[in-house]
C-alpha positions as CSV (number, residue, x, y, z in Angstrom):
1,X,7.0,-8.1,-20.2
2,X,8.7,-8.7,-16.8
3,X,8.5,-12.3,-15.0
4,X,9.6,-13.4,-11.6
5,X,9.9,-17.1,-11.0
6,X,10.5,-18.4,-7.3
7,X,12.9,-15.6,-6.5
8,X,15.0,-15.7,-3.5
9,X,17.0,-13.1,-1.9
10,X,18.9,-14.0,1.2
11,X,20.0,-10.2,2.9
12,X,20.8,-12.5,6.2
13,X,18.3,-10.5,8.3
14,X,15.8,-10.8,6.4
15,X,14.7,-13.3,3.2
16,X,12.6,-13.0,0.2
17,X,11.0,-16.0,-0.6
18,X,9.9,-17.7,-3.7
19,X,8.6,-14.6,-5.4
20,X,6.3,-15.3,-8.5
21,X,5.2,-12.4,-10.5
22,X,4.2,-11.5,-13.9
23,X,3.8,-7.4,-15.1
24,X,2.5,-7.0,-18.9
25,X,4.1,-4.5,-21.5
26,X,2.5,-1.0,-20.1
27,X,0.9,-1.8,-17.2
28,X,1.1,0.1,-13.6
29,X,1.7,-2.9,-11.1
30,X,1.6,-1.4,-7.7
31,X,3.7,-3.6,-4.9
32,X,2.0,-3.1,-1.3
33,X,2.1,-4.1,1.9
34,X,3.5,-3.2,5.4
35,X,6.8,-2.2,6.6
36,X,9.4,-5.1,6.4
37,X,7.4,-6.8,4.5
38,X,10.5,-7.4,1.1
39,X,8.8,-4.7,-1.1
40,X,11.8,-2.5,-1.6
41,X,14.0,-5.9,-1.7
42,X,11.9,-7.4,-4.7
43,X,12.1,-4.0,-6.3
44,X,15.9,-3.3,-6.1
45,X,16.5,-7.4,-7.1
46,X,14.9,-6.6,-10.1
47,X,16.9,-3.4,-10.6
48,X,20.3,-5.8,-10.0
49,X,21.2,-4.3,-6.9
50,X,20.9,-7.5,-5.1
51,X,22.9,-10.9,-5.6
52,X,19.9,-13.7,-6.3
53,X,19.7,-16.9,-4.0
54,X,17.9,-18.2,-6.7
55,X,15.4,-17.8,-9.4
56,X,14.6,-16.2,-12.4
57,X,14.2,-12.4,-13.6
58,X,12.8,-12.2,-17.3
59,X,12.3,-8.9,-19.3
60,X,10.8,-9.0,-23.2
61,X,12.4,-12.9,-22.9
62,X,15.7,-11.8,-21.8
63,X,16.5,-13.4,-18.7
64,X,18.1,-10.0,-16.2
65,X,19.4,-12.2,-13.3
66,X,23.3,-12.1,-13.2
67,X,23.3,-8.7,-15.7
68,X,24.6,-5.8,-14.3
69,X,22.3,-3.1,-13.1
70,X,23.4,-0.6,-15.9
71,X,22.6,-3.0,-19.1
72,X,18.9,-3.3,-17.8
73,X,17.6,-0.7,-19.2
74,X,15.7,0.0,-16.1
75,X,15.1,3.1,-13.6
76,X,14.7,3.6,-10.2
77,X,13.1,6.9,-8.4
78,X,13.6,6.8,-4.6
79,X,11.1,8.2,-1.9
80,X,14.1,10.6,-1.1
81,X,15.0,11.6,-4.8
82,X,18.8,10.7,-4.4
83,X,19.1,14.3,-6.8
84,X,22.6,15.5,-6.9
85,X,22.8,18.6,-4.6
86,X,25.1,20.2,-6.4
87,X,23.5,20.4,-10.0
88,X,20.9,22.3,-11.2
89,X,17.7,20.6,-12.5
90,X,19.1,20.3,-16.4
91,X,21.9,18.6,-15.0
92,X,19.9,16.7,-12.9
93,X,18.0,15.2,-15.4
94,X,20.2,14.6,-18.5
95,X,22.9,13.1,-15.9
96,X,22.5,9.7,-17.1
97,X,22.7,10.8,-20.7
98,X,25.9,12.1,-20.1
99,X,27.3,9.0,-18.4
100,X,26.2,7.2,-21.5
101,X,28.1,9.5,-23.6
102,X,25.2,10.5,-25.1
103,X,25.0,12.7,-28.5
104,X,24.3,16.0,-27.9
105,X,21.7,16.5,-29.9
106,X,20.1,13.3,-28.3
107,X,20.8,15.2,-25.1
108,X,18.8,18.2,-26.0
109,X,15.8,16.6,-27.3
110,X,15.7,14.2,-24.5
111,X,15.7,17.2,-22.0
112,X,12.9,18.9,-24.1
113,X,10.9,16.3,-24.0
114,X,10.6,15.8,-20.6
115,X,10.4,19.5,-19.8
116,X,7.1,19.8,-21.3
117,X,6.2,16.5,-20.5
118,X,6.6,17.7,-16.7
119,X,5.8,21.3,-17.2
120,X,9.3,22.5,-15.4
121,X,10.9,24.8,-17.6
122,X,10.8,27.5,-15.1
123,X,13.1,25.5,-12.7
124,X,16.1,24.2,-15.0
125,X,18.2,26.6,-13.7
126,X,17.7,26.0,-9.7
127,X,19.0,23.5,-7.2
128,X,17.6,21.1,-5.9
129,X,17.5,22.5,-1.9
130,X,15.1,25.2,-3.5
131,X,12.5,22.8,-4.6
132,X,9.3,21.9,-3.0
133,X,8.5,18.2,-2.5
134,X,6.4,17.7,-5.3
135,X,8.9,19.5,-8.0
136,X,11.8,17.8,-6.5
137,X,9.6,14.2,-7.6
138,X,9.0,15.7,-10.6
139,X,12.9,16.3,-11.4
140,X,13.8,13.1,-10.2
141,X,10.8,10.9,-12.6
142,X,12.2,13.2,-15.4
143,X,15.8,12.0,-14.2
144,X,14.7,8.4,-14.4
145,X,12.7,8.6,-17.3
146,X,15.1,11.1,-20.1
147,X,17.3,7.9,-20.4
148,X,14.4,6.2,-21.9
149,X,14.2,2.6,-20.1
150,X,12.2,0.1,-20.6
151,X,11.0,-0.2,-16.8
152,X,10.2,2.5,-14.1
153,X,10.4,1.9,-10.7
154,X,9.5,3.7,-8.0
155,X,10.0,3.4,-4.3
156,X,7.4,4.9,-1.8
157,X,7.7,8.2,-4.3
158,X,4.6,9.9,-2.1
159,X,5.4,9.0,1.3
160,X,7.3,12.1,2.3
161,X,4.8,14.4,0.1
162,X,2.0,16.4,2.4
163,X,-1.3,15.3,1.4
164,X,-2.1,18.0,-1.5
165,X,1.3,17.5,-3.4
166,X,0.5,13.5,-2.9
167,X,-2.4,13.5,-5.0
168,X,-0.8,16.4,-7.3
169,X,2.0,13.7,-8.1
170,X,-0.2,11.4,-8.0
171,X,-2.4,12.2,-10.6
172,X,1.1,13.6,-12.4
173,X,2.5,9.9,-12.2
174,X,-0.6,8.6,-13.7
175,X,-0.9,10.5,-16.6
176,X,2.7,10.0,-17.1
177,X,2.4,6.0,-17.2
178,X,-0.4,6.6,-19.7
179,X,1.6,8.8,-21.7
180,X,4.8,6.9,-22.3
181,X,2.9,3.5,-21.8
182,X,6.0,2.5,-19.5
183,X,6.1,-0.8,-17.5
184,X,5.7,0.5,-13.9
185,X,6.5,-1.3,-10.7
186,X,5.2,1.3,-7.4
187,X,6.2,0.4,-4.0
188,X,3.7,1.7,-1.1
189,X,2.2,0.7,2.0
190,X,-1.0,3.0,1.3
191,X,-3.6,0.8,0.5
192,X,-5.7,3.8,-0.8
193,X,-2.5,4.6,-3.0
194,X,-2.9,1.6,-4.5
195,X,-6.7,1.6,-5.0
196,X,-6.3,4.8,-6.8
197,X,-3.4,4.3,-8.9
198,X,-2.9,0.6,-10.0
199,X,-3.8,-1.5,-12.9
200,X,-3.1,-5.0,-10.4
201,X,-1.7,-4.9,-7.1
202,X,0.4,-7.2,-5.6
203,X,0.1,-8.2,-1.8
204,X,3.9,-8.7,-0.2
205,X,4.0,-9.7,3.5
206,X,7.2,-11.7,5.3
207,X,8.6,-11.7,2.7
208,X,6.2,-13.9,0.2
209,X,3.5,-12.3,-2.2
210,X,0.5,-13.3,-0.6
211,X,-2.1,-12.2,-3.6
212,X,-2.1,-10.5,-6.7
213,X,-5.5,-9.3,-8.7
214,X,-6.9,-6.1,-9.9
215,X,-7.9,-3.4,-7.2
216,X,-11.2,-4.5,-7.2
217,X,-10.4,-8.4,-6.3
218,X,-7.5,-7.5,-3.4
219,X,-10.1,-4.7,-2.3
220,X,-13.2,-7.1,-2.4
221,X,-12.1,-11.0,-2.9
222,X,-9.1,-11.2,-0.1
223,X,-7.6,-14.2,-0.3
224,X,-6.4,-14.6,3.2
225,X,-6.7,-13.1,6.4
226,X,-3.5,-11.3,6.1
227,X,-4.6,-9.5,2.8
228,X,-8.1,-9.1,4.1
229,X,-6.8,-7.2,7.2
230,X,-4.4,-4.9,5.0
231,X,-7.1,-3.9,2.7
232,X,-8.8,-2.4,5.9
233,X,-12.0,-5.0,6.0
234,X,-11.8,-4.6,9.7
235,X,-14.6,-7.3,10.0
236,X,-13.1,-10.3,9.5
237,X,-14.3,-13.8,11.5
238,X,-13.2,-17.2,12.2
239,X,-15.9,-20.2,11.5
240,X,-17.3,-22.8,9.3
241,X,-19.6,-23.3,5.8
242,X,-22.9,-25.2,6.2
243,X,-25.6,-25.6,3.6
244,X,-29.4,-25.9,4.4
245,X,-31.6,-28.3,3.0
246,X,-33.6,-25.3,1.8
247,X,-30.4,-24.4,-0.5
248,X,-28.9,-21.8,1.5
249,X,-25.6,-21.1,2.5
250,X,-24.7,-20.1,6.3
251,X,-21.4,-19.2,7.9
252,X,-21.6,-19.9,11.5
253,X,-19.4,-17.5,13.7
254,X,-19.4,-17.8,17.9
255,X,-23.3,-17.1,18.6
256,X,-24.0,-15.2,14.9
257,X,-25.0,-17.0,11.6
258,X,-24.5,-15.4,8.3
259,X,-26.0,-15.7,5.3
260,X,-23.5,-15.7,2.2
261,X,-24.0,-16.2,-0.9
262,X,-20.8,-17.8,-1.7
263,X,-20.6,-21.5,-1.7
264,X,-17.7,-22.7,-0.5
265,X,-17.5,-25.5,1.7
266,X,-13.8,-25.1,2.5
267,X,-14.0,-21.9,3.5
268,X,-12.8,-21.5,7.4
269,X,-12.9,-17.4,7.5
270,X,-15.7,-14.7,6.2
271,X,-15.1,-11.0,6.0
272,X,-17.7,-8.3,5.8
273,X,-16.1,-4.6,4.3
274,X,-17.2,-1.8,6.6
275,X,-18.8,0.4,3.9
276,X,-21.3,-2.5,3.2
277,X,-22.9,-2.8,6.5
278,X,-25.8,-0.6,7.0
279,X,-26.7,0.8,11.0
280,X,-30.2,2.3,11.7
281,X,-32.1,2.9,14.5
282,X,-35.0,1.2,12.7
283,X,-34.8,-2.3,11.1
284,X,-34.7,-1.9,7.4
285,X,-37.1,-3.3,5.0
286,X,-34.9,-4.9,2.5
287,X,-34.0,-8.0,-0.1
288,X,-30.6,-8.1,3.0
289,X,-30.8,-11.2,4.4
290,X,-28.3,-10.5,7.3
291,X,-30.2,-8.5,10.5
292,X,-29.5,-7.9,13.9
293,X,-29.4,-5.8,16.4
294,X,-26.8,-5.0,18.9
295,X,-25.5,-2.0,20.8
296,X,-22.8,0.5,20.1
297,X,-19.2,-0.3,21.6
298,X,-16.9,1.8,20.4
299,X,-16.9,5.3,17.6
300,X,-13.8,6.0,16.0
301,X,-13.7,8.9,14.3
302,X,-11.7,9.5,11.0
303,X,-12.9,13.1,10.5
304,X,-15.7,13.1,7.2
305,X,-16.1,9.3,8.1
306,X,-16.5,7.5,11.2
307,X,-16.2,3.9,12.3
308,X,-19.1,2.5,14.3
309,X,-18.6,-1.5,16.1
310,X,-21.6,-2.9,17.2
311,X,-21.5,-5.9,19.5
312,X,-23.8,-8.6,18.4
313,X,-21.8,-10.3,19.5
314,X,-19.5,-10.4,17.8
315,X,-18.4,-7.2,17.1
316,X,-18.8,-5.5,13.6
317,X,-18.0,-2.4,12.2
318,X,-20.1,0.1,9.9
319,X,-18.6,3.1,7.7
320,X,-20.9,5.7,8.0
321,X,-20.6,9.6,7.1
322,X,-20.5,12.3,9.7
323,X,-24.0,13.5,8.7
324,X,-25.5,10.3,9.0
325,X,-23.5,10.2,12.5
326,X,-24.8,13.4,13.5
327,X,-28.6,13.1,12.3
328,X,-28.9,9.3,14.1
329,X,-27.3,10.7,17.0
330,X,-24.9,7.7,17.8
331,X,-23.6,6.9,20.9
332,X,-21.5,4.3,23.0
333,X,-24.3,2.0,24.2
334,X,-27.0,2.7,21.9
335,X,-28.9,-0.3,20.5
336,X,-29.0,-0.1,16.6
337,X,-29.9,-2.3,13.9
338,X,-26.9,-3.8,11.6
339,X,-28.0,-4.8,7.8
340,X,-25.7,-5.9,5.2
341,X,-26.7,-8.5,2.5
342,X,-25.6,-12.3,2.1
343,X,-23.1,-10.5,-1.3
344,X,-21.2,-8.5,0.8
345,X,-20.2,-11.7,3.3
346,X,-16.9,-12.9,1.4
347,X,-15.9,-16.4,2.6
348,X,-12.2,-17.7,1.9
């Protein structure tokens, strides 16, 4: 559907480099990583608002790159809506019909279809100043999406929702995608956004797309310490591969070996996900091959979860609920005993 070979974009302060991506025919392809990193560049390039250093943009086999944003047949929704203060929600949303001279019969249907495809018949008449967050979003998507594109894209569109409306819209935006089946690009810096809402991710950082895979291999399988750190593994250690005569595989970190389960020889770093790693106050009797015990250095709280870093040395971290907190009684300087198994050790 859309393909993105070694794409450049010089904007002087600031470059994107060599951008290779590929999203399929329907599929929600969610763009993250930090501030700065070129996500908002790589989306607008593809929308044409961005003169190409070089590279290729393809879409259905038609190459984009020197077409002008308007013959794309693609649509953007900002985190600040960009809605026209001075029309009313209809006008809002059939805008870009009307710039496209539009029948008006085409018009109308358009507009009814995305009324009850967003449930906001009761707000046609209204501005856009007396809209909430979330109904604002909802105008804007049906803005973006009555012109019927063959591309949505959307920049940060929860970042400036409170945390209700953000999974409201959320939720709204998926069932939308699934709906229409429309090719969707997302931009966030939420790594939970993107767990939740994404067919792949894509990892962008300086500029350079560091790893793309499904949730489950950006979340689990990092590729590198950058991604590994953005995907909140927390846990993440320098060192080296041996293998045993007996046939295992050890990762040696400062004074702690490993056992992993993941042979590869090359591999110079190992992380460990917080949720994996099990703290009692009792060594556990379990197929884990990986147990020590060390004493409590630091509790972060996170309100229903906590974050608990043992030293061993070195330090490690354990997700653990606040009842589990509560009923082992955790405290700084507590010995406890650390458990995870040689599966959850992912070396790269």
């Amino acid at each position: 559907m859309i393909s993105i070979r070694d794409l450049s974009v010089d904007l002087g302060d600031f470059t994107l480099k060599n951008a290779n991506l590929d999203v399929v025919d329907g599929e929600y392809m969610v763009i993250l990583g930090p501030t700065g990193a070129g996500k908002t560049v790589l989306l607008e390039s593809i929308a044409g608002l961005y003169p190409i250093k070089h590279g290729q943009i393809w879409l259905r086999g038609k190459e984009l790159t020197k077409l002008e944003p308007d013959k794309r047949r693609i649509s953007i929704v900002y985190q600040d809506q960009a809605l026209f203060p001075h029309l009313t929600v209809k006008e809002n949303i059939i805008f870009g019909l009307k710039v496209k001279k539009a029948a008006r019969c085409e018009i109308e249907k358009a507009l009814e279809q995305m009324v009850n495809l967003l449930g906001i018949h009761s707000i046609l008449h209204r501005c856009p100043a007396t809209l909430s967050g979330g109904e604002r979003q909802k105008v804007a998507l049906a803005r973006a999406l009555c012109v019927q594109p063959d591309v949505l894209l959307l920049d940060e569109p929860l970042s400036a929702l409170d945390p209700l409306t953000c999974e409201d819209v959320q939720n709204e935006l998926h069932r939308l995608q699934r709906s229409l089946h429309i090719t969707t690009l997302h931009v966030t810096h939420d790594f939970e956004e993107a767990i939740a809402i994404g067919d792949r991710i894509a990892v962008i950082g300086d500029g350079e797309v560091k790893q793309v895979g499904t949730p489950e291999e950006i979340f689990r399988q990092p590729n590198s310490e950058f991604v590994a750190r953005f995907a909140m593994s927390r846990n993440i250690y320098p060192g080296v591969i041996e293998n045993t005569d007996s046939g295992d595989c050890l990762f040696k970190t400062g004074k702690a070996t490993f056992f992993v389960a993941n042979k590869n020889n090359g591999a110079t770093r190992a992380t460990i996900r917080p949720e994996n790693v099990l703290i009692s106050l009792e060594p556990l009797y379990s197929s884990a091959r990986n147990n020590f015990v060390g004493k409590i250095s630091r509790i972060i709280d996170k309100g229903s979860t906590l974050y608990i870093a043992v030293d061993l040395p070195p330090e490690i971290s354990a997700l653990i609920t606040r009842n589990s907190f509560s009923e082992m009684g955790l405290t700084v300087g507590m010995q406890v005993c650390v458990t995870f198994k040689a599966s959850s050790v992912h070396v790269f």
